[in-house]
C-alpha positions in Angstrom: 10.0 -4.6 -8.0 8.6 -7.8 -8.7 7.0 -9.8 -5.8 6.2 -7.1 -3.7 5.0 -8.0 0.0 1.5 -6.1 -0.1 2.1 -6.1 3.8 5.5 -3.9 4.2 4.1 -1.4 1.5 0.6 -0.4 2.8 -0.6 0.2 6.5 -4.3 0.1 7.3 -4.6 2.0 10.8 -8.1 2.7 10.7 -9.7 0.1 9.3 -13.2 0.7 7.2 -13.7 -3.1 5.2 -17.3 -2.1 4.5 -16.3 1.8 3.2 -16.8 2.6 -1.0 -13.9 3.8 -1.7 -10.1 4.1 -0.9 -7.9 6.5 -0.4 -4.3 5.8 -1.1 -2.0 7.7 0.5 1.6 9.0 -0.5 4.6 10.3 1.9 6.6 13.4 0.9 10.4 12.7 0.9 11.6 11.4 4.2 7.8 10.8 5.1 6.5 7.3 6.2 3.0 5.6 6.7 2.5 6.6 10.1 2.1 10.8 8.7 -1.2 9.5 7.7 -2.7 7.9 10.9 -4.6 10.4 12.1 -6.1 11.6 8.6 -6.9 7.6 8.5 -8.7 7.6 11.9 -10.4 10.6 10.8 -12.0 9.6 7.3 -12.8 6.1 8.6 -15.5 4.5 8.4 -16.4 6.3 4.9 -12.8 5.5 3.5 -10.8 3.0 3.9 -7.6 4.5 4.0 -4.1 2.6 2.6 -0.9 4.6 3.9 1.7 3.7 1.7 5.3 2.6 3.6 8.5 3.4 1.1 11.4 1.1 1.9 14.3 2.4 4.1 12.3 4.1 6.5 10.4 2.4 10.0 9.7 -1.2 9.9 11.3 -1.3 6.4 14.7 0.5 7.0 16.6 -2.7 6.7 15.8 -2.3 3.0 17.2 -0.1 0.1 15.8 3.2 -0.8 14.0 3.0 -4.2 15.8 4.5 -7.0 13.8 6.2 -8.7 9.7 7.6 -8.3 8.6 5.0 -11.4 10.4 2.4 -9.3 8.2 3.5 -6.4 4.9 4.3 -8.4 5.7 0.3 -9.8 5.9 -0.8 -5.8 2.8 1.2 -5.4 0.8 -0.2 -8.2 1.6 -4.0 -7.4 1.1 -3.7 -3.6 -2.2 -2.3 -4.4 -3.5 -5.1 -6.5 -5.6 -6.8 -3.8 -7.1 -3.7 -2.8 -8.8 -2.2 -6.2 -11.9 -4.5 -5.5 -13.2 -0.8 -4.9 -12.7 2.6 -6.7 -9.3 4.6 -4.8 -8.4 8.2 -5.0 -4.2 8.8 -4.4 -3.8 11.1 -2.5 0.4 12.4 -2.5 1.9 15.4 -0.8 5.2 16.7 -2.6 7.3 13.6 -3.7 4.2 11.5 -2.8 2.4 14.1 -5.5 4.3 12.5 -7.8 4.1 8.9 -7.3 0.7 9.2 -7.2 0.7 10.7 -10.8 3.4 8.1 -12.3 1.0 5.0 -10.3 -2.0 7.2 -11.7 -0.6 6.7 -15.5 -0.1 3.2 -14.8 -3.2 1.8 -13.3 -4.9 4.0 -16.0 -2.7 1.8 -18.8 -3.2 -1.5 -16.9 -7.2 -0.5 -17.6 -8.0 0.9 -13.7 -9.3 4.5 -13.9 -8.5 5.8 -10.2 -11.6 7.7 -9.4 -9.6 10.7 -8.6 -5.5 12.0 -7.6 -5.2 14.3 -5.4 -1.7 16.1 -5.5 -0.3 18.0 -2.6 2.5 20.8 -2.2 3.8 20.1 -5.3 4.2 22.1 -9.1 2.7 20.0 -12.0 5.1 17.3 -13.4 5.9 19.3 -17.0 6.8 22.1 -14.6 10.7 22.6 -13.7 13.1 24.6 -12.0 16.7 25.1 -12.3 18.5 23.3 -10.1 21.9 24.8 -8.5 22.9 22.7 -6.2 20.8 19.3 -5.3 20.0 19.2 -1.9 20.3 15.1 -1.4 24.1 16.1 -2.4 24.5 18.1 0.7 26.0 17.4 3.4 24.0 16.1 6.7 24.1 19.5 8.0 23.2 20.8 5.0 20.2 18.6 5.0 18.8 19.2 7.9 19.0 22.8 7.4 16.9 22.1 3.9 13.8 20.2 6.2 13.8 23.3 8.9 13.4 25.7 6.1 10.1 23.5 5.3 9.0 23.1 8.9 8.0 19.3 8.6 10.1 17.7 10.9 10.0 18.3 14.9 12.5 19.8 16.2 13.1 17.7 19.1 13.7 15.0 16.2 15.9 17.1 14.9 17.8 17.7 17.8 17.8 13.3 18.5 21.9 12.2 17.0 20.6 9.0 17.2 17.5 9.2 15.5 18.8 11.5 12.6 20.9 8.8 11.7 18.1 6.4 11.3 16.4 8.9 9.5 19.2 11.0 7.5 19.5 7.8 4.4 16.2 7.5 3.8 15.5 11.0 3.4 18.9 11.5 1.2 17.6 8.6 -0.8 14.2 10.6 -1.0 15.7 13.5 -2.2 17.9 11.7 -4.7 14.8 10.2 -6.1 12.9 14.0 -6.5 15.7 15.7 -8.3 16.4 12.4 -10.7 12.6 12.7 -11.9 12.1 13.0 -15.2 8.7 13.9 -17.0 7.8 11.8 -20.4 5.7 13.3 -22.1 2.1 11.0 -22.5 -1.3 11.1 -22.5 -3.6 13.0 -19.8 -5.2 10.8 -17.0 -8.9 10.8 -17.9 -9.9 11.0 -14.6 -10.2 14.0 -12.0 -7.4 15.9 -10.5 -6.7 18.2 -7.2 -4.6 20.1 -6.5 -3.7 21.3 -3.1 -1.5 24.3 -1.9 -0.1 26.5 1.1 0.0 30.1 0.1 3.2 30.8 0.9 4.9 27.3 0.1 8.5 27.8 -1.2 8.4 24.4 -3.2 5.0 25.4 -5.2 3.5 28.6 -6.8 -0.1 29.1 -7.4 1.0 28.8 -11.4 3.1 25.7 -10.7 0.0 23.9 -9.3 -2.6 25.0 -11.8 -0.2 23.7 -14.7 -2.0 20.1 -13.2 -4.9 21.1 -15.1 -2.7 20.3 -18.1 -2.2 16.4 -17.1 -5.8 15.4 -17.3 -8.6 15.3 -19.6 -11.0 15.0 -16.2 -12.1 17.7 -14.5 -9.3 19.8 -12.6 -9.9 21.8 -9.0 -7.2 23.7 -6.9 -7.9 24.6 -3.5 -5.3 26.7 -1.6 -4.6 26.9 2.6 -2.7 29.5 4.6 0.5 28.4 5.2 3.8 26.9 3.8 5.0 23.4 2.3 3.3 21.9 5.0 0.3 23.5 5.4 -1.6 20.5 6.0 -0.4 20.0 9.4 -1.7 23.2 10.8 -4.9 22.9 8.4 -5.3 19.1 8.6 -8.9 19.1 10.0 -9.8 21.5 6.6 -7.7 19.5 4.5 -9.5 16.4 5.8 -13.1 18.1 4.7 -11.8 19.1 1.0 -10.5 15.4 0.5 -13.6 14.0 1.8 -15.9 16.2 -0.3 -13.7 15.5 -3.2 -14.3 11.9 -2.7 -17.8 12.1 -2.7 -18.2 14.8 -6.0 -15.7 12.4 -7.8 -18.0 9.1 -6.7 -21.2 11.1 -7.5 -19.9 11.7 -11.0 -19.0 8.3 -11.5 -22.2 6.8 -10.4 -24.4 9.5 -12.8 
């Protein structure tokens, strides 16, 4: 990934240059920057929030889908070089969950402690499940019936021919990437972790996401919302609050 153009990977929509901190955040498979404009416009000006664009998808589906979620967390990591002039907290929501943990483990061994990762709809990394039959080897049908049964996609775009195909390879290529991950075993992050949960998310159970407690040395919180995989659309302005005051514990801590 070398040579990464800072300005295809990460969108600033709400602009906060005089803000503490950053908040980096991390689509789910088939998710792009733009799922994160209105949590930017509603955290700014105390964050300065950095909503991370994968390739294939929006003004970058000209370009591949990445390969793999180290090949992403690598993108992630380099594009973000200009911007850790302040302390940032990732912030991923199911495949984004685990970028942010794989770019987590890597700014952590390049020396930069992230002051917090917050992980989203997702089980801990050491945490797997059998897999029967891969969903980004379905066909297109079968795909789309996959991202109804998690109620993240409008219907109406759904419903679009044309725009499904825009959006049907990137979120194959997504998928491809989730079930091809891989945990190493490695140290803990030192720093803090969240982790946050619908009650009655499919994708996650309340033992899956406490198993994140396992992946860092720092101190470990869970805080679980009514509904499903993507709870945080129907709970964003709650969601919002718990990543704000998580923002602010975290930098308290650090500034003790």
């Amino acid at each position: 990934m070398g040579g990464v153009d800072t300005g295809a990977w990460i969108h600033r929509y709400a602009p906060a240059p005089d803000a503490p901190t950053r908040l980096v955040c991390l689509p789910h498979a088939g998710g792009s920057a733009s799922f994160f404009l209105p949590v930017a416009r509603a955290m700014s000006p105390e964050t300065d929030v950095l909503s991370v664009q994968y390739p294939g998808r929006q003004d970058r589906r000209l370009e591949p889908c990445a390969a793999s979620v180290d090949e992403l967390a690598r993108g992630v990591v380099e594009a973000l070089a200009p911007w850790l002039d302040r302390p940032v907290t990732l912030f991923g929501h199911s495949m984004g969950a685990m970028v942010a943990f794989e770019a987590a483990r890597l700014l952590e061994n390049a020396g930069t402690v992230p002051l917090g990762v917050i992980a989203s709809g997702r089980r801990a990394p050491s945490r797997t499940r059998p897999q029967h039959a891969p969903v980004h080897l379905r066909d297109d049908q079968g795909l789309m019936d996959e991202i109804r049964q998690l109620s993240g996609t409008d219907d109406r775009l759904l419903a679009d021919e044309e725009l499904l195909k825009m959006i049907l390879p990137a979120i194959r290529g997504d998928y491809r990437v989730v079930e091809s991950y891989a945990y190493r075993p490695g140290p803990p992050l030192t720093c803090p972790v969240l982790s946050l949960i619908g009650d009655t998310d499919p994708q996650v159970t309340d033992e899956e996401a406490s198993s994140w407690s396992e992946h860092t040395t720092g101190p470990f919180t869970k805080t679980v919302f009514p509904g499903g995989h993507f709870y945080l659309n129907s709970q964003a302005a709650e969601v919002i609050r718990v990543i704000s005051e998580h923002i602010r514990t975290t930098r308290a801590g650090v500034a003790r």
